[in-house]
N, CA, C and O atoms as a DFTB+ gen file, in Angstrom:
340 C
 N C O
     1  1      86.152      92.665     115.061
     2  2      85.673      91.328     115.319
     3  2      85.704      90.532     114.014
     4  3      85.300      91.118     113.009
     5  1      86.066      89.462     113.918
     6  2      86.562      88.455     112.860
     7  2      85.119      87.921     112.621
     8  3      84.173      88.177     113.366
     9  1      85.065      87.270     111.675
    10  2      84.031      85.844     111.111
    11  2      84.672      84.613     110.784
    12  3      85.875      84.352     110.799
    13  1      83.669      83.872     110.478
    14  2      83.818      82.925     109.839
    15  2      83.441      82.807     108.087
    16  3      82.378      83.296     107.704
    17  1      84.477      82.063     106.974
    18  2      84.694      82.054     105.805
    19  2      84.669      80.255     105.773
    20  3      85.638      79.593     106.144
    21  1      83.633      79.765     105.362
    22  2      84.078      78.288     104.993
    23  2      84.415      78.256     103.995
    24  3      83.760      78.940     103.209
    25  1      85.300      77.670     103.577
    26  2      86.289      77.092     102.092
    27  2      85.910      75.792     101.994
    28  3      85.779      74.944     102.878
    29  1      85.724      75.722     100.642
    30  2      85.758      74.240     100.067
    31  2      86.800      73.974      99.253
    32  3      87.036      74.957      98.551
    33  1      87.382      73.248      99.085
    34  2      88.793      72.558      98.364
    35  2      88.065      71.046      98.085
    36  3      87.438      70.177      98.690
    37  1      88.761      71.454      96.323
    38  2      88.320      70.201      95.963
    39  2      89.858      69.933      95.084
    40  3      90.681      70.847      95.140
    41  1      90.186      68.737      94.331
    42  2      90.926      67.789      93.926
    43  2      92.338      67.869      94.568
    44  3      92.438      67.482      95.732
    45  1      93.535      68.374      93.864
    46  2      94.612      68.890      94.443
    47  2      94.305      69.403      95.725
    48  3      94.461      68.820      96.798
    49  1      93.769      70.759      95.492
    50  2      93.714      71.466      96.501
    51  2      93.102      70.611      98.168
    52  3      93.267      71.135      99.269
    53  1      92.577      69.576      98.002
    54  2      91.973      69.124      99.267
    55  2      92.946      67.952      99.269
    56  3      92.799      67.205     100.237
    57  1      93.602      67.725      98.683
    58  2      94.619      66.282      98.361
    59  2      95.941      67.441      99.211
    60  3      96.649      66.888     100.053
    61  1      96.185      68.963      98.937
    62  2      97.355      69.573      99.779
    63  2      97.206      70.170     101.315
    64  3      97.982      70.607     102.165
    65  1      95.727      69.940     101.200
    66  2      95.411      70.196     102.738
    67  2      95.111      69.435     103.928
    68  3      95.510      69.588     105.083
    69  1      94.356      68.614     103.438
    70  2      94.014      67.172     103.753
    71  2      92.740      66.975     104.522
    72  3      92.431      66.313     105.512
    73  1      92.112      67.791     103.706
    74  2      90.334      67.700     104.163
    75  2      90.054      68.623     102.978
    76  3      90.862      69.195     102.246
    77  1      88.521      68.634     102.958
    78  2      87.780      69.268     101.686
    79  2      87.046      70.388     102.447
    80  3      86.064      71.007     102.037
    81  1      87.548      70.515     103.375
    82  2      86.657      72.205     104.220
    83  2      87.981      72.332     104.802
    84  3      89.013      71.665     104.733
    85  1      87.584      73.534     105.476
    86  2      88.695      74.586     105.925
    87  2      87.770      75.574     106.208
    88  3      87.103      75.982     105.257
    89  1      87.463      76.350     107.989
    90  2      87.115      77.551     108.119
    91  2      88.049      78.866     108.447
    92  3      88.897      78.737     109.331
    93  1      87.959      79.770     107.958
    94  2      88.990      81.067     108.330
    95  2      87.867      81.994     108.736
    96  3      86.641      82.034     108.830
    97  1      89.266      82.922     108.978
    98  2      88.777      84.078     109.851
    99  2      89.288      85.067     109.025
   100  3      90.386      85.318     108.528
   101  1      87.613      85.808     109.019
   102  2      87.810      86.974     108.028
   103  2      87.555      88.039     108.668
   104  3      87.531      87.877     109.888
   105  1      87.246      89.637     108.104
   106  2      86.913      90.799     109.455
   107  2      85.171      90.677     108.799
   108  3      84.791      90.145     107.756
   109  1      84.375      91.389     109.866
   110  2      82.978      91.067     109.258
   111  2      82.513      91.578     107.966
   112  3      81.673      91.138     107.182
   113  1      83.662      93.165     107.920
   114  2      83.453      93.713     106.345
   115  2      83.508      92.863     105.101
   116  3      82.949      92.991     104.012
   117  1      84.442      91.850     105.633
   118  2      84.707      91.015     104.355
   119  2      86.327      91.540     104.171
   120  3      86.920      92.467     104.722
   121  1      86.911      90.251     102.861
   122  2      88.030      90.192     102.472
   123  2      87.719      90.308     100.642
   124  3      86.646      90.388     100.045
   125  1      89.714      90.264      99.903
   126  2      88.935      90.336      98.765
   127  2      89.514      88.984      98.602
   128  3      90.273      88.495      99.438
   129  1      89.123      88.344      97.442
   130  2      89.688      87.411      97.315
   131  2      91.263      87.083      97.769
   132  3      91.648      86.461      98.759
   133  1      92.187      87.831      96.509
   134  2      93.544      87.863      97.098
   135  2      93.853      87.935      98.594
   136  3      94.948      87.424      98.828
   137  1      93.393      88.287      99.400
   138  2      93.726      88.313     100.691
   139  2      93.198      86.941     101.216
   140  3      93.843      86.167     101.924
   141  1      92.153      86.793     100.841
   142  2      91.900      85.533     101.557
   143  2      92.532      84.281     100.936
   144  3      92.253      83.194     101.441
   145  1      93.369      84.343      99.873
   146  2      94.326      83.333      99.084
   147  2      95.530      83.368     100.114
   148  3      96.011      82.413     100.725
   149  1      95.910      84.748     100.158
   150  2      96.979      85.227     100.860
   151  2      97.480      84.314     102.130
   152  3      98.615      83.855     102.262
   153  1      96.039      84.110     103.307
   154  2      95.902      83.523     104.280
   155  2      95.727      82.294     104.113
   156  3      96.207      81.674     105.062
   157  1      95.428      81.873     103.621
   158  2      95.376      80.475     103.073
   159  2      96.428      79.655     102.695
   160  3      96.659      78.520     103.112
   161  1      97.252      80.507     101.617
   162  2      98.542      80.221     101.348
   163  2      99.559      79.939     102.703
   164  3     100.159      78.882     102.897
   165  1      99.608      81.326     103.725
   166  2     100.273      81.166     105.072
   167  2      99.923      80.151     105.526
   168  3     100.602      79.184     105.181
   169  1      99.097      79.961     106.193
   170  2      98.292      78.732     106.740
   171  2      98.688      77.446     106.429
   172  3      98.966      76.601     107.280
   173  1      98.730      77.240     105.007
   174  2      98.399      76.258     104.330
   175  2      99.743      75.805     103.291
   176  3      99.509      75.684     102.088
   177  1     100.930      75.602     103.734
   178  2     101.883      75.832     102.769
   179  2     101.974      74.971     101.431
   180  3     102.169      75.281     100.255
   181  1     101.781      73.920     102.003
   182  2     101.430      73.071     100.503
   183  2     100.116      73.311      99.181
   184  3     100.124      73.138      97.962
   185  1      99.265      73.699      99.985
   186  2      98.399      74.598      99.342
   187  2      98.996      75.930      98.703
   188  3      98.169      76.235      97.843
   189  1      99.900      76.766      98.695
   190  2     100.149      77.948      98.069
   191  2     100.839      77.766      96.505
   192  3     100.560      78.740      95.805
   193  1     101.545      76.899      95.912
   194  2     101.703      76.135      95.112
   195  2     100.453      76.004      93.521
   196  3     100.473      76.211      92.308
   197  1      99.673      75.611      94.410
   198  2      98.410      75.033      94.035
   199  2      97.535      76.107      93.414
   200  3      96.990      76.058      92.312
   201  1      97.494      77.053      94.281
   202  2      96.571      78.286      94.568
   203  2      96.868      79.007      93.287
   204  3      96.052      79.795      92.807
   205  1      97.834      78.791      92.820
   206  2      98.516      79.730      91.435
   207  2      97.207      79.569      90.398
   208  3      96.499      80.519      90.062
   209  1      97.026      78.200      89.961
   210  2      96.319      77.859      88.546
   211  2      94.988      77.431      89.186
   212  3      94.428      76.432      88.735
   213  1      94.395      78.175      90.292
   214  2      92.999      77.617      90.828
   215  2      92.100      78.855      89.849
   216  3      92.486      79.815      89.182
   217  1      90.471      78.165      90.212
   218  2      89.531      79.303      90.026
   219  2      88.538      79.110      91.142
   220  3      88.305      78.042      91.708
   221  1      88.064      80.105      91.350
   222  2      87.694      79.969      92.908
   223  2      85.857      80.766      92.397
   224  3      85.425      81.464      91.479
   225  1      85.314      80.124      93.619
   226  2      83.475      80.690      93.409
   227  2      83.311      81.205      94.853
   228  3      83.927      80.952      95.888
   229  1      82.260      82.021      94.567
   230  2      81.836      82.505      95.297
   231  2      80.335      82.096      95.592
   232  3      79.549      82.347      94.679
   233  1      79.695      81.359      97.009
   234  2      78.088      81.261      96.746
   235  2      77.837      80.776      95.525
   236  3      76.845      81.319      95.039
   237  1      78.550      79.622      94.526
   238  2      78.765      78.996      93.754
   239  2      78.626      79.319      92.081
   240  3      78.352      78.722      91.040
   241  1      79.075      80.925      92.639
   242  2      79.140      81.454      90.572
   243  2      81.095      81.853      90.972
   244  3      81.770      81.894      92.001
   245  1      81.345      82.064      89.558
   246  2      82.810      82.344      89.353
   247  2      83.126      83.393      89.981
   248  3      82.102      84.072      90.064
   249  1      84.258      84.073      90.632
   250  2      84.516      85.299      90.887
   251  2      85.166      85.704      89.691
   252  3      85.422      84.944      88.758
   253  1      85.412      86.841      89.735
   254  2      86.105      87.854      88.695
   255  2      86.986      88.738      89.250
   256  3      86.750      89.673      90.015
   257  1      88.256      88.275      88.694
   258  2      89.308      88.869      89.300
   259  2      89.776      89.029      90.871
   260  3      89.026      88.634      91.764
   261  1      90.812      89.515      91.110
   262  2      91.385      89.498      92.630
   263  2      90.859      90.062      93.635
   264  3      91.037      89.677      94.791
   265  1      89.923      91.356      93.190
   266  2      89.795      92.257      94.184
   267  2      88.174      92.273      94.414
   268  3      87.580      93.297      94.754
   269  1      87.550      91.056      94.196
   270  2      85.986      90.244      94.394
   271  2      86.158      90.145      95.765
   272  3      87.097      89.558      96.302
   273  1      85.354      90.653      96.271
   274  2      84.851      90.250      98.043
   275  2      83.998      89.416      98.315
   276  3      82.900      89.392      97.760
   277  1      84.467      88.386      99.449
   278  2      83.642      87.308     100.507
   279  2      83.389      88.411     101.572
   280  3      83.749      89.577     101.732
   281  1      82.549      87.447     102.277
   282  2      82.165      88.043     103.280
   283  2      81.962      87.064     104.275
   284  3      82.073      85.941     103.783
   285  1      81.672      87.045     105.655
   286  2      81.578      86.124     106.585
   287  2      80.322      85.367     106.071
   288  3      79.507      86.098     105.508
   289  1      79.979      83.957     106.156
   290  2      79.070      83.135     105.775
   291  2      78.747      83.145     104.583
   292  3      77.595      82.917     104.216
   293  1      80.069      83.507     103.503
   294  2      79.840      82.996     102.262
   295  2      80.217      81.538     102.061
   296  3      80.262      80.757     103.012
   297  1      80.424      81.264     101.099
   298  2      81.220      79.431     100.841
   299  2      81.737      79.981      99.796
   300  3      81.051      80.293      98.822
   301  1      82.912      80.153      99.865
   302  2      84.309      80.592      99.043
   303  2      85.186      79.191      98.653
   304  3      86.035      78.803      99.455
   305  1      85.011      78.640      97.719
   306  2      85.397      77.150      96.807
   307  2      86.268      77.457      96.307
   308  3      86.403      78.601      95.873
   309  1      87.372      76.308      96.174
   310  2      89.277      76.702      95.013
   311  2      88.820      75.349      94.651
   312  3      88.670      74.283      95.248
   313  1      88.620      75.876      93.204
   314  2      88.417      74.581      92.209
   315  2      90.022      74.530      91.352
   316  3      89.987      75.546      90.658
   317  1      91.035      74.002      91.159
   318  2      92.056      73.899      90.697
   319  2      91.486      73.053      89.130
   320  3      90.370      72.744      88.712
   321  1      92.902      72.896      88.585
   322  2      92.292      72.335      87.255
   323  2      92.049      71.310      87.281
   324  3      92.568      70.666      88.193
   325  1      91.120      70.566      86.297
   326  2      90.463      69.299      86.750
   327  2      91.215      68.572      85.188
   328  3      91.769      69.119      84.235
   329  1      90.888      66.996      85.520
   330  2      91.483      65.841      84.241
   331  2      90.272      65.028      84.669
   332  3      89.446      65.164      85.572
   333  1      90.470      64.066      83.630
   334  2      89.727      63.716      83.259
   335  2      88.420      63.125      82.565
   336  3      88.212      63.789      81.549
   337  1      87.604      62.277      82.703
   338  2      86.506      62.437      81.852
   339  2      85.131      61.348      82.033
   340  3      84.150      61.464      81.299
């Protein structure tokens, strides 16, 4: 049985999707990150591009490295690089 994963996308990344949420479907164990990029990327083709130079949070601290697990009813964020000031 699947869950739900809300994503937040912010600058680029919500400028290649064309909204600033996005829910997926994860298994209830959870995904690791990379996989859930993975699907995202499919999904999302203009988004996969993007996804290269992102950094992504988890429940709003940094993850670490690829193989960091979400889980259903986390808030899993792709912050891409930001400009500005």
């Amino acid at each position: 049985m699947n869950r739900r994963l809300k994503v937040l996308l912010f600058a680029t990344a919500r400028e290649a999707v064309g909204r600033s949420r996005v829910d997926v479907d994860i298994p209830k164990n959870g995904s690791t990150v990379r996989q859930v990029v993975a699907l995202l990327a499919r999904d999302y083709p203009r988004l996969a591009g993007v996804l290269t130079s992102c950094r992504f949070t988890r429940n709003g601290e940094y993850v670490q490295g690829w193989s960091a697990r979400v889980r259903p009813g986390d808030e899993f964020a792709i912050h891409p690089p930001y400009s500005g000031g």
